[in-house]
Backbone bond lengths (Angstrom), bond angles and torsions (degrees), N, CA, C in turn:
res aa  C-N    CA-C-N  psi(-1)  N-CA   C-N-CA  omega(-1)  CA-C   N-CA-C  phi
1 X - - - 1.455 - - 1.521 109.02 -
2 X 1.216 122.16 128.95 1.525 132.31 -167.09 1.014 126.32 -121.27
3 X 1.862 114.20 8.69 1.556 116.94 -159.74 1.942 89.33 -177.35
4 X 1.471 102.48 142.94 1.680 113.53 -161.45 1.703 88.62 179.28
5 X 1.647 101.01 138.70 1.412 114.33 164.21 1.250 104.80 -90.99
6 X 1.464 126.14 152.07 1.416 135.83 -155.43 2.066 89.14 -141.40
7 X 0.991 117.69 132.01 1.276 117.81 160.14 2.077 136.90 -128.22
8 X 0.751 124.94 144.13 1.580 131.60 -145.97 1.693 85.32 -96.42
9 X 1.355 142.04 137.17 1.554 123.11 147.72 1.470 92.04 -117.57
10 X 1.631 107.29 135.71 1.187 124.81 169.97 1.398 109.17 -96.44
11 X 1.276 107.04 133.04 1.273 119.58 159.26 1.490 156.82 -137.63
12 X 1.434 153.84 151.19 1.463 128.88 -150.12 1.428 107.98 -125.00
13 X 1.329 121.10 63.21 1.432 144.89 -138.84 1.543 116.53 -76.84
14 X 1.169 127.76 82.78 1.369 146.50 158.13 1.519 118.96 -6.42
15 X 1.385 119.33 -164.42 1.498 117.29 172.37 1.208 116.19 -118.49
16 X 1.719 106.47 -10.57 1.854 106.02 170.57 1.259 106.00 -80.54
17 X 1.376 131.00 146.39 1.186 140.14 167.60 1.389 122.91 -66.37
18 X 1.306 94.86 -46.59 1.353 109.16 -170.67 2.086 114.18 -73.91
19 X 1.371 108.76 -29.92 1.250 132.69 172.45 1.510 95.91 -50.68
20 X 1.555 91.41 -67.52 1.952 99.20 -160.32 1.973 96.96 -64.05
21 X 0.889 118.16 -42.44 1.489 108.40 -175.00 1.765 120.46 -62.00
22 X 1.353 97.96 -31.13 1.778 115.59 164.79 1.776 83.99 -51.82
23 X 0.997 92.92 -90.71 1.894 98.29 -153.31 2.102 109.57 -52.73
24 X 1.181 122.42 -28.27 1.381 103.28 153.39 1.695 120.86 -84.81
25 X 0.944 115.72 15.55 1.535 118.30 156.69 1.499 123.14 -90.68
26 X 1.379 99.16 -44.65 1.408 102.33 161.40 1.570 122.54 -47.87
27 X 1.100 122.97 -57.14 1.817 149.56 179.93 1.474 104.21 -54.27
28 X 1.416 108.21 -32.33 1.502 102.91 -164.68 1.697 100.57 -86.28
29 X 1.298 103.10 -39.50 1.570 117.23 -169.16 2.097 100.32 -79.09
30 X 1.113 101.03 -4.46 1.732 94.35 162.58 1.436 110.47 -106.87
31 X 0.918 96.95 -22.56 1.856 105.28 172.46 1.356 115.75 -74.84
32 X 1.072 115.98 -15.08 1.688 137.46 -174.03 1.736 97.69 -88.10
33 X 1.220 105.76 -59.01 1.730 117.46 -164.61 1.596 109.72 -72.94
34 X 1.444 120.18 -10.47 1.572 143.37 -169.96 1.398 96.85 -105.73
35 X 1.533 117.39 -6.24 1.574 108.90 164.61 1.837 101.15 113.96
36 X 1.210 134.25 -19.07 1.283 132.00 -170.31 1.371 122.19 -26.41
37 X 0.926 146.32 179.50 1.438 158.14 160.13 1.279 128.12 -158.17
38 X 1.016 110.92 -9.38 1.752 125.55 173.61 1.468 101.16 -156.13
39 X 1.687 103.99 128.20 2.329 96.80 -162.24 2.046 73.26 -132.04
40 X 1.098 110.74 133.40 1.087 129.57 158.24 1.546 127.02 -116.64
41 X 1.719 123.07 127.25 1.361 131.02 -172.80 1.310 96.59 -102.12
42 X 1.832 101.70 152.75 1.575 116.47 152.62 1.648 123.77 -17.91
43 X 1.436 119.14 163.83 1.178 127.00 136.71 1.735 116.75 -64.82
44 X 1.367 105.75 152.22 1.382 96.70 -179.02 2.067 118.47 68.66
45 X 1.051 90.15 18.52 1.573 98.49 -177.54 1.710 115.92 -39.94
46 X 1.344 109.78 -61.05 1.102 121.37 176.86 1.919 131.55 -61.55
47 X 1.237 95.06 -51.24 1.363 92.13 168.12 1.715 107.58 -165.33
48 X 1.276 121.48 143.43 1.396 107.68 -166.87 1.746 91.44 -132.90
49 X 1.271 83.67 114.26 1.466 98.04 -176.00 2.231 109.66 -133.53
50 X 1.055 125.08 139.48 1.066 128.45 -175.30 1.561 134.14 -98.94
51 X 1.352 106.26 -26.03 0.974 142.79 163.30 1.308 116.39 -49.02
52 X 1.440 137.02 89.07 1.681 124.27 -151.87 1.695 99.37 -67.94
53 X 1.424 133.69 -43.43 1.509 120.08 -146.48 2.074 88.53 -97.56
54 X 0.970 102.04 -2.53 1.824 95.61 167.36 1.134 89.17 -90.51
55 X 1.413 140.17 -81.54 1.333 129.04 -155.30 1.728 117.53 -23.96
56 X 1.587 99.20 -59.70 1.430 118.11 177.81 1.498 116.04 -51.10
57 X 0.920 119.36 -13.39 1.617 131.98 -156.71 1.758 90.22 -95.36
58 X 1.475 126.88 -38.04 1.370 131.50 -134.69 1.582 99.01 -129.01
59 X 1.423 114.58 0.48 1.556 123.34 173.58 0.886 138.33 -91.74
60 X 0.926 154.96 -147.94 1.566 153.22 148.71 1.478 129.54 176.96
61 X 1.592 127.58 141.77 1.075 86.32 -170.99 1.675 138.33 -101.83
62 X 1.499 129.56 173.28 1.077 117.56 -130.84 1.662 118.98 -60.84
63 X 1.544 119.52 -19.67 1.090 108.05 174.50 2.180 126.14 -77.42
64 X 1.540 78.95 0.99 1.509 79.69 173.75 1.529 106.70 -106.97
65 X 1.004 115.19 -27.58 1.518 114.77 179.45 1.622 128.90 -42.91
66 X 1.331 105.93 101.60 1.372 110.13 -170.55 1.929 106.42 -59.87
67 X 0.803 112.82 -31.89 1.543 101.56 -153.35 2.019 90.99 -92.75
68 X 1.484 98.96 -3.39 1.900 89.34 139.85 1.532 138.95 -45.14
69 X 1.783 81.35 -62.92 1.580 120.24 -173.81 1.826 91.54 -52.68
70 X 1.287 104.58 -68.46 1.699 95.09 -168.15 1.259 110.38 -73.08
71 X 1.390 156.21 14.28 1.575 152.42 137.14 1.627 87.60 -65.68
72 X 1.073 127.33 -74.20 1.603 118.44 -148.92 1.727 89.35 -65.44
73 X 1.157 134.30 -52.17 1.678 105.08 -177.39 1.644 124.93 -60.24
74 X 1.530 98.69 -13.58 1.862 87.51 -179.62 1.301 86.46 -102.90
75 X 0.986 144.29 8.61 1.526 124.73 150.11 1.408 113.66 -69.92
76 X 1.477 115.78 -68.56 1.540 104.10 156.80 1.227 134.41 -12.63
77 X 1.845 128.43 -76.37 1.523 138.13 170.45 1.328 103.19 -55.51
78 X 1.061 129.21 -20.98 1.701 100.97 -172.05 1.945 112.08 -98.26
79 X 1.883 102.95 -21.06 1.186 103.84 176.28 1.962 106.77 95.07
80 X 0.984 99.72 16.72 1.587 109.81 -179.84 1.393 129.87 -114.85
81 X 1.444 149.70 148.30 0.491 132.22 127.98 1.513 150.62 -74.51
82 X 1.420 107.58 141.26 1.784 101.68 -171.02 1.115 121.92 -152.50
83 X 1.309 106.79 143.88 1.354 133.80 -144.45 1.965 96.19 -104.24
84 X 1.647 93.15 103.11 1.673 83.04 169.79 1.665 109.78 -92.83
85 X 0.941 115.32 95.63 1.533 121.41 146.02 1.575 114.56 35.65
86 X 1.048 90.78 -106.02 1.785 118.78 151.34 1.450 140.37 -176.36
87 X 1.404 117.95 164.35 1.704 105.16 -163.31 1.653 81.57 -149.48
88 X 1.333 100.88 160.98 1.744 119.58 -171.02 1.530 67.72 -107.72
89 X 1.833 69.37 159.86 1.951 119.76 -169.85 1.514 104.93 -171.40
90 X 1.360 102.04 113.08 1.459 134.43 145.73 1.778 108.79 -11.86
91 X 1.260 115.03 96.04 1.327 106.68 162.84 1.888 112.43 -122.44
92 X 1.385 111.05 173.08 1.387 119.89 172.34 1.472 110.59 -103.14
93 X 1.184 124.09 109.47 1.270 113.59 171.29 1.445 113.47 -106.56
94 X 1.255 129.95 158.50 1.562 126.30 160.20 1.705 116.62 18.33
95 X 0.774 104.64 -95.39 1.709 123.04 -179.26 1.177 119.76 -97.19
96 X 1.356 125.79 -4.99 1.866 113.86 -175.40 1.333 86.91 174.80
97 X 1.740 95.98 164.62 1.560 120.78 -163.94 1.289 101.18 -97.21
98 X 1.445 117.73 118.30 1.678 108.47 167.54 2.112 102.02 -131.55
99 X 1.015 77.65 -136.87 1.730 70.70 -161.85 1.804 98.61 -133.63
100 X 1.503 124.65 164.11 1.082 125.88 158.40 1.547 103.78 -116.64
101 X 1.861 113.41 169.32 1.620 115.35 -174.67 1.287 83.69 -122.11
102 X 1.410 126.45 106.35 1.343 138.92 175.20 1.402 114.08 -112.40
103 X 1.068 104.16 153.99 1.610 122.47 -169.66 1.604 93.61 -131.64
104 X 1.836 74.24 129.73 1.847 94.73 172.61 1.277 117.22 -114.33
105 X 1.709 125.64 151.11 0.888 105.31 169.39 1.786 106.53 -131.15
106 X 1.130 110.58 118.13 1.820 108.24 -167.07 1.479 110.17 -106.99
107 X 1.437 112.81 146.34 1.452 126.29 -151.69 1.898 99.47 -82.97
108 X 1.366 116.60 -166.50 1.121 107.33 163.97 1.670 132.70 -84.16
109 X 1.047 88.38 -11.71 1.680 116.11 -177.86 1.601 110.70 -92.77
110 X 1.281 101.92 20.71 1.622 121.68 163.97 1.707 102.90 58.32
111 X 2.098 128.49 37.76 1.137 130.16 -165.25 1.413 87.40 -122.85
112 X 1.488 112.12 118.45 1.247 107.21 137.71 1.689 145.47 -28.64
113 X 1.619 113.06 85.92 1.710 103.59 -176.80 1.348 117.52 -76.14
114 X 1.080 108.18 -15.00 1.440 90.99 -142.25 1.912 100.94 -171.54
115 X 1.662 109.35 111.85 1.827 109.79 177.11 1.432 106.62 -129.62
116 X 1.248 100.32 156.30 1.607 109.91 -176.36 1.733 111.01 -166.81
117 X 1.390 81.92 118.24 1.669 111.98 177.21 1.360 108.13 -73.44
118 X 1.365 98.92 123.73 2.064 119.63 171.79 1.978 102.01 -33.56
119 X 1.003 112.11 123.04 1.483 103.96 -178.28 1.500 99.58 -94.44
120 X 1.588 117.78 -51.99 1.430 113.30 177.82 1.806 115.47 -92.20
121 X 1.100 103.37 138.73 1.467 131.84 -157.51 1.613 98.83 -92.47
122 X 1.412 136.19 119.64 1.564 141.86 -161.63 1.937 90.99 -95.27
123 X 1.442 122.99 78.92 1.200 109.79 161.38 1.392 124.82 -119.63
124 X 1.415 126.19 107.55 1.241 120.25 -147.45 1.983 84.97 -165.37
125 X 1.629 83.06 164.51 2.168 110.48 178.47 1.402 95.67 -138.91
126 X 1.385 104.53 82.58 1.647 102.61 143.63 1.546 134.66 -46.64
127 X 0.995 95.88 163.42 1.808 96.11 -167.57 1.957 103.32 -65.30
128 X 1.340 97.10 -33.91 1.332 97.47 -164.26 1.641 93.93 -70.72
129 X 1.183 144.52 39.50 1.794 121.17 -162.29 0.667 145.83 69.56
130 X 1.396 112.19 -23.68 1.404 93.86 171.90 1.537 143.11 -127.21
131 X 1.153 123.64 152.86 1.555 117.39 -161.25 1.208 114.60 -131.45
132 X 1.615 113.30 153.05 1.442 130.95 -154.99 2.086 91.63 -141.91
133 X 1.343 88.29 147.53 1.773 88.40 -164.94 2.422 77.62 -156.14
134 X 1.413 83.70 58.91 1.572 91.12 167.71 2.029 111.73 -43.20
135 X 1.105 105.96 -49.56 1.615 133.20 -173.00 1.968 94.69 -40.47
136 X 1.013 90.89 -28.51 1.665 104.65 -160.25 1.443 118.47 -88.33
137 X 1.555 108.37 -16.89 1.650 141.84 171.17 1.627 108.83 -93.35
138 X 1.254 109.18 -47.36 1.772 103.09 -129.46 1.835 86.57 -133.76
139 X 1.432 109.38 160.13 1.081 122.96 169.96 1.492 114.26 -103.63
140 X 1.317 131.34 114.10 1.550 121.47 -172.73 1.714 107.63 -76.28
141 X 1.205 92.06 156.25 1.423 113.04 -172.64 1.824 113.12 -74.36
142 X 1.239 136.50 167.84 1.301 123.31 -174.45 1.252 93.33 -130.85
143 X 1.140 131.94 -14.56 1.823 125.43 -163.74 1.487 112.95 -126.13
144 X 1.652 118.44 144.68 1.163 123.61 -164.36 1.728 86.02 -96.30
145 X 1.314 111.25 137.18 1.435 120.40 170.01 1.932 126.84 -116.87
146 X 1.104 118.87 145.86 1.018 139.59 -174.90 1.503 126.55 -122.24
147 X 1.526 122.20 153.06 1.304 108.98 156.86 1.173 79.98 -177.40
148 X 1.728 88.70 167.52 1.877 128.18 -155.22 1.636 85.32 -98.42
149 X 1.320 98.91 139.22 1.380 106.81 176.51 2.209 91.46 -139.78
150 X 1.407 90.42 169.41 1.545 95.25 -152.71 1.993 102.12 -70.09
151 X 1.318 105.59 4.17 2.002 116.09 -171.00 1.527 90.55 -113.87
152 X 1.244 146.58 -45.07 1.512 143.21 -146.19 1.910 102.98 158.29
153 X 1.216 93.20 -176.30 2.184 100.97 -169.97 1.215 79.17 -105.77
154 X 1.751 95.93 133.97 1.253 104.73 162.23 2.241 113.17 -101.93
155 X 1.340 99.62 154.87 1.543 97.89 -171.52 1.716 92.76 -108.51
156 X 1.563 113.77 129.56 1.363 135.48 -179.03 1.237 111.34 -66.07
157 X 1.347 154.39 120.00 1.252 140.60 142.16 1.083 103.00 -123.91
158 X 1.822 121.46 -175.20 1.342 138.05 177.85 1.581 111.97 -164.61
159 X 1.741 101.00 112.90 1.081 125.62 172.72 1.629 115.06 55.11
160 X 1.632 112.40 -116.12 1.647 120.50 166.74 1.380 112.99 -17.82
161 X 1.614 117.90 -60.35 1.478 115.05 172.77 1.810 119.03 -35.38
162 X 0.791 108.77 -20.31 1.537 103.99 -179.03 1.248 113.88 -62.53
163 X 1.407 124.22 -33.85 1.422 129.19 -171.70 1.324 97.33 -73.57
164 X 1.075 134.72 -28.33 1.826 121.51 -174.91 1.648 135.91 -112.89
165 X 1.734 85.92 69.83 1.549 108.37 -169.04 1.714 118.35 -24.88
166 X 0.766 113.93 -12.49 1.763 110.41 -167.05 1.332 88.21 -87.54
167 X 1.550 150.31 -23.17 1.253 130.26 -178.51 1.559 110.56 -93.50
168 X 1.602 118.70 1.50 1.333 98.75 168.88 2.171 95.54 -103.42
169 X 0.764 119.90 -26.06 1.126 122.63 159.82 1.878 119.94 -48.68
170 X 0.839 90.02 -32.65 1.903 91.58 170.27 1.716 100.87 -83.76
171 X 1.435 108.12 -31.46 1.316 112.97 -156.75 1.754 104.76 -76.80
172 X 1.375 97.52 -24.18 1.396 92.76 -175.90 1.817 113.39 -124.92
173 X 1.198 90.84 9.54 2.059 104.13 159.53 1.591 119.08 -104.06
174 X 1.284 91.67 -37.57 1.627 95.52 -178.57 1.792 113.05 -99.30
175 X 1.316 107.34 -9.25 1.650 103.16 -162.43 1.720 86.26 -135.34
176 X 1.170 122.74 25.73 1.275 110.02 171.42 2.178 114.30 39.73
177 X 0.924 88.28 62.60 1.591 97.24 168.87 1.086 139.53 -78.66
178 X 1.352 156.98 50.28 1.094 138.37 -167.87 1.732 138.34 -94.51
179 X 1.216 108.61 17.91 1.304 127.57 169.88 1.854 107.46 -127.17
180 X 1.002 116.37 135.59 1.732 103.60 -174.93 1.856 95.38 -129.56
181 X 2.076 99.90 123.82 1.552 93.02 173.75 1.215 105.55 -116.41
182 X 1.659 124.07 137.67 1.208 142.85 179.36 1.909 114.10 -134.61
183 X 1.274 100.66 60.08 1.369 126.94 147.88 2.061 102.45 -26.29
184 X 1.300 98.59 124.05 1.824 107.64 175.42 1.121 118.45 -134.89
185 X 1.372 109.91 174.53 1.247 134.65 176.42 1.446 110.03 -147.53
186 X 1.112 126.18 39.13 1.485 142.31 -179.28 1.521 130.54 -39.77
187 X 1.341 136.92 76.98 1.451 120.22 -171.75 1.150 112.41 -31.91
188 X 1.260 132.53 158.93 1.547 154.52 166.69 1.663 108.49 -52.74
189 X 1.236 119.25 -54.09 1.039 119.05 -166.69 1.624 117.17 -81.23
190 X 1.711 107.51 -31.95 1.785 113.07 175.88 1.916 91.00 -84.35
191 X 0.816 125.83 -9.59 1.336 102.58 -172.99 1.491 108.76 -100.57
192 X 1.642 117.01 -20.56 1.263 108.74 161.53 1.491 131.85 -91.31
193 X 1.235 101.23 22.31 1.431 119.15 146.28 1.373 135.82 -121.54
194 X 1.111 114.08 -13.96 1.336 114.24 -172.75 1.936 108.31 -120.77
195 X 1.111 106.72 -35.91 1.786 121.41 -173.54 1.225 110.07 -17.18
196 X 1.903 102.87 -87.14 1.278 98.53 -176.00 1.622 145.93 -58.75
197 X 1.704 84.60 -29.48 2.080 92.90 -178.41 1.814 101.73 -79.93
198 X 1.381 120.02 -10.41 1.485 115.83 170.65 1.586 113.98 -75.75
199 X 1.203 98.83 -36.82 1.436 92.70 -173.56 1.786 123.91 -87.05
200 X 1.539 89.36 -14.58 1.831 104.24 163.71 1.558 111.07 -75.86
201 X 1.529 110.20 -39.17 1.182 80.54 -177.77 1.602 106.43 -89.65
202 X 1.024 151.65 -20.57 1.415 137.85 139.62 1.680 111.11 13.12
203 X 1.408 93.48 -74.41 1.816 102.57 -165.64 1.766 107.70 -78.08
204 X 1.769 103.07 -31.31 1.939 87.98 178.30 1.537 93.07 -68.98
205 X 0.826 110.68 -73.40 1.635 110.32 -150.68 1.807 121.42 -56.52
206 X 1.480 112.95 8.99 1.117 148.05 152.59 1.556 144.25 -65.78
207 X 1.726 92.91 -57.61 1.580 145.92 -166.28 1.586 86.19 46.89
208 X 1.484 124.13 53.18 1.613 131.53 149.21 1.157 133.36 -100.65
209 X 1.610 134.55 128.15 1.287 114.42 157.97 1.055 142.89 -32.71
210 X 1.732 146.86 117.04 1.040 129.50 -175.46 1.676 107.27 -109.37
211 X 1.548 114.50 112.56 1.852 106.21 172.27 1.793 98.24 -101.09
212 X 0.956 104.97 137.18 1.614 127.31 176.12 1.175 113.28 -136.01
213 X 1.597 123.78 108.29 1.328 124.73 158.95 1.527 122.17 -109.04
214 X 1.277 110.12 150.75 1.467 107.04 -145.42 1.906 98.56 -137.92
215 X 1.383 106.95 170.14 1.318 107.35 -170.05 1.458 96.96 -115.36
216 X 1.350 114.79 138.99 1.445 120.26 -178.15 1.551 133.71 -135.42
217 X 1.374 136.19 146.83 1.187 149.26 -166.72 1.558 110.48 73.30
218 X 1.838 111.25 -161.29 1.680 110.64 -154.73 1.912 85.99 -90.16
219 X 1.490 96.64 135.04 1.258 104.26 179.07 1.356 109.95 -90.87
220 X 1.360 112.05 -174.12 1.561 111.32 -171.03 1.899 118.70 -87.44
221 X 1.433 90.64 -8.83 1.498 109.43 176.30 1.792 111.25 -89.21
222 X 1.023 108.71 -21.32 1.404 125.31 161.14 1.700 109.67 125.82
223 X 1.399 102.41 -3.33 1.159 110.78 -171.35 1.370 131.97 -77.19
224 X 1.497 133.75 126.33 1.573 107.81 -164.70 1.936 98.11 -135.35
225 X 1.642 81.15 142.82 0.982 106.40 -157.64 1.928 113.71 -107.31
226 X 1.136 130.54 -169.69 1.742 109.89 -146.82 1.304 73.60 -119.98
227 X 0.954 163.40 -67.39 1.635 170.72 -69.91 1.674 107.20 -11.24
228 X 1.606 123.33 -118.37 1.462 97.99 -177.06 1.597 103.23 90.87
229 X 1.574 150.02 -11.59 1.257 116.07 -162.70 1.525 99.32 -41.14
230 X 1.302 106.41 -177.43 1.734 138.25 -160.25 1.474 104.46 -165.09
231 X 1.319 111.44 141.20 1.153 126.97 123.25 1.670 138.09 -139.42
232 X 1.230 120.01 161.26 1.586 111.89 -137.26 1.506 83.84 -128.80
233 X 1.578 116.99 -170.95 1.077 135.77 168.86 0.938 134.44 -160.64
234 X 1.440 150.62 127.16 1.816 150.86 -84.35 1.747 87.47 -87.89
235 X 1.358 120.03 -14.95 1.654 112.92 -162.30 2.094 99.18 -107.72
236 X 1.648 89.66 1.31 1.856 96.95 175.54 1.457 97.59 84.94
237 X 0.840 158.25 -29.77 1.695 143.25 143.85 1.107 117.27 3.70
238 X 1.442 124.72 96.88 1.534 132.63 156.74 1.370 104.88 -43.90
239 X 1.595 121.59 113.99 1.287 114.18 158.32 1.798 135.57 -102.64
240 X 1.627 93.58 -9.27 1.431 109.94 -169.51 1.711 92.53 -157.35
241 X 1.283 112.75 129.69 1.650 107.36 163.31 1.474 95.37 -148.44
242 X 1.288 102.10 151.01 1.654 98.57 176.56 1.507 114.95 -120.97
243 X 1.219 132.31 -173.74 1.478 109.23 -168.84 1.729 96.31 -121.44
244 X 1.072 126.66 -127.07 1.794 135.06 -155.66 1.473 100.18 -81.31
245 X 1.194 111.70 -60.41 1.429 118.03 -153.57 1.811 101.51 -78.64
246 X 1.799 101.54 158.13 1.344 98.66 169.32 1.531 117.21 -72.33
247 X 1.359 100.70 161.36 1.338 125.30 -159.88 1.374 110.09 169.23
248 X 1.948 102.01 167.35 1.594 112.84 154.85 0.955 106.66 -110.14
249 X 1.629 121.75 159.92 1.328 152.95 173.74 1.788 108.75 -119.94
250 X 1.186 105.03 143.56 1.846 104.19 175.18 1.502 114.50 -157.44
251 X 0.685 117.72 138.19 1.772 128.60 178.02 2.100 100.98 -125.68
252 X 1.702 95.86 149.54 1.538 99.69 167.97 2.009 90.86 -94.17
253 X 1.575 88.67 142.14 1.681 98.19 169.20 1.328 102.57 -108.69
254 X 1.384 105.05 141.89 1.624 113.79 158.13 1.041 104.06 -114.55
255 X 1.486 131.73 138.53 1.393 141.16 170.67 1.221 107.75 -94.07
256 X 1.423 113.66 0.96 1.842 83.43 155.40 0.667 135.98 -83.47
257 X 1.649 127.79 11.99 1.389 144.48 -156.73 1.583 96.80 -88.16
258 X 1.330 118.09 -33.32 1.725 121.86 -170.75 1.408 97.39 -88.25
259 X 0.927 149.64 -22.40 1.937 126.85 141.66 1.067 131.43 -49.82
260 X 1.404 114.83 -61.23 1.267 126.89 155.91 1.668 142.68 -13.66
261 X 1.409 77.91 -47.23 1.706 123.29 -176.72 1.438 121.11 -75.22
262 X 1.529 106.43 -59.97 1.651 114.07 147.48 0.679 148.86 -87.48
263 X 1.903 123.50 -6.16 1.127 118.32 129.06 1.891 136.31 -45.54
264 X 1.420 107.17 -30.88 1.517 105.58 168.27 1.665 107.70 -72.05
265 X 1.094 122.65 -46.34 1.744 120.17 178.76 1.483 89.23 -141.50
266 X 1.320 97.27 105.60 1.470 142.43 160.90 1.552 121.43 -61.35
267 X 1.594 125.47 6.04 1.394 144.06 -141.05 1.822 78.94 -81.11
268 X 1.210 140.24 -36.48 1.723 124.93 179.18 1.180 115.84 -66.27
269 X 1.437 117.34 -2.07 1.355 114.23 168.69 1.394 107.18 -121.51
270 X 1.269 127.10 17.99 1.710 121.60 174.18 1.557 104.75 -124.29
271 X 1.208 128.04 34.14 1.110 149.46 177.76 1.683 105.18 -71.95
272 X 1.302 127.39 116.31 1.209 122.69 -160.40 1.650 114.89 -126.08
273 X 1.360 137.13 149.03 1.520 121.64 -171.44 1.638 88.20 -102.48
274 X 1.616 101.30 160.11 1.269 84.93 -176.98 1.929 88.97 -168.16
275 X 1.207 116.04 151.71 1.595 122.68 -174.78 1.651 94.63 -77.76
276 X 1.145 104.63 -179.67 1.862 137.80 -165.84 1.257 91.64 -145.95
C-alpha cells in the first residue's frame, strides 16, 4: 500500500478528562467520515493541566486508565488507526510517584502497537515569563520508538523533541522511518517563530513525512498554546496546516514521495563520522 489519508485533530484541552476526550472523539469520528486512515491527536490529549499535584490527582496509571479503554474501542468501530498524541500515566519510580507523557499508537483492531515516552524534558523561562520545569512532573523516556504501519514505519516523537534533529535522524537511518509523528503542545510565542520552518526541516533533511497535531489557543489552565497542526512532505511541502481553533486537518499521502525524495538528495546516505 503506497498511498493513505492521514489526519491532524487539533485541540484546546482543558483539565477534565472526560470533557477533552468528548471533543477529540468527536474530531476523530469527522476525520474518519472525510476518508482518514491514520487520525493523530495533540500532546496532552487528555487533559492539560500544569499544576503538578492536580495533574496527579486526575491520572492514573495506564493500565487502569479508562479513557485508554475508550480510544482503543473507537479505534476498533471506526476501522482506523490512531495515534494519541500523548496522555500522562502514573508511574513508580525509585523514591516517588511521578508520571510519564506517552504517546500511543493503537491499531485498528483496538491493540496497542506501539508507546513512547517524551525523551526530552521542556524546562526552560522565556523572556515573556513564563516557565515550564516538565522534569519536575514527568519521567523522560530513554528509547527512540518505531512502528510498521500498513504505508511505511512511522518514528514516535512528542513536541520539545523536535528541536533535537539527531533523534529523527537515528529514527529514520537506524529504524527505517519514513513517516515522522510529533504530536504538541507548543507555546504561542516559540511556535510563532520557530513551528513551521522546524517542522519542514524535520521532513527535508529526512526526505520524511512529517504529521503534527497540535493543541491550540488560551487554555483553561491559563496556558496558551500556538496550534498550527501541519503536515509536510519528504520535499517540505505544506500540505495541510490548520490555524488556532479546534478542528481537523487531512492531506492524502503518497509514499512514493520518500524515494523520490532521497533519491533527489541522497544526504541519509552521505552521513559521515567525523572528529571535534
Amino acid at each position: 500500500m503506497t498511498s493513505f489519508r492521514a489526519a491532524c485533530v487539533q485541540l484546546r484541552s482543558g483539565r477534565n478528562p472526560e470533557h477533552n476526550l468528548d471533543e477529540a472523539e468527536r474530531l476523530i469520528r469527522d476525520a474518519r467520515r472525510d476518508g482518514a486512515d491514520y487520525i493523530q491527536t495533540p500532546e496532552q490529549t487528555a487533559t492539560m493541566e500544569m499544576n503538578r499535584k492536580a495533574m496527579m490527582d486526575v491520572i492514573s496509571a495506564q493500565d487502569d486508565d479508562e479513557g485508554v479503554k475508550r480510544m482503543q474501542a473507537l479505534a476498533e468501530e471506526l476501522d482506523i488507526w490512531l495515534h494519541i498524541g500523548s496522555m500522562s500515566f502514573l508511574v513508580r519510580t525509585c523514591d516517588e510517584v511521578k508520571a510519564v507523557n506517552r504517546s500511543l499508537l493503537i491499531t485498528p483492531t483496538g491493540r496497542i502497537a506501539a508507546q513512547y515516552d517524551k525523551i526530552h524534558m521542556f524546562d526552560v523561562d522565556l523572556e515573556s515569563g513564563e516557565s515550564y520545569r516538565e522534569s519536575a512532573s514527568f519521567v523522560p523516556g530513554l528509547k527512540a520508538v518505531s512502528s510498521i504501519l500498513p504505508w511505511g514505519t512511522l518514528g514516535m516523537t512528542i513536541c520539545y523533541d523536535l528541536r533535537f534533529p539527531y533523534l529523527y535522524r537515528a529514527l529514520c537511518r537506524q529504524k527505517g522511518a519514513t513517516i515522522l509523528a510529533i504530536p504538541a503542545a507548543f507555546t504561542k510565542r516559540t511556535g510563532q517563530a520557530h513551528w513551521d520552518v522546524l517542522m519542514r526541516a524535520r521532513a527535508i533533511e529526512n526526505g520524511a513525512f512529517v504529521i503534527a497535531a497540535a493543541q491550540g489557543g488560551k487554555h483553561e489552565n491559563g496556558r496558551e498554546t500556538y496550534g498550527h497542526s501541519i503536515i509536510v512532505d519528504p520535499w517540505g511541502t505544506v500540505l495541510a496546516v490548520a490555524g488556532e481553533e479546534p478542528c481537523f486537518i487531512a492531506a492524502d499521502i503518497d509514499m512514493t514521495r520518500v524515494e523520490g525524495c532521497r533519491k533527489a538528495i541522497p544526504s541519509l546516505q552521505h552521513d559521515r563520522a567525523f572528529e571535534i
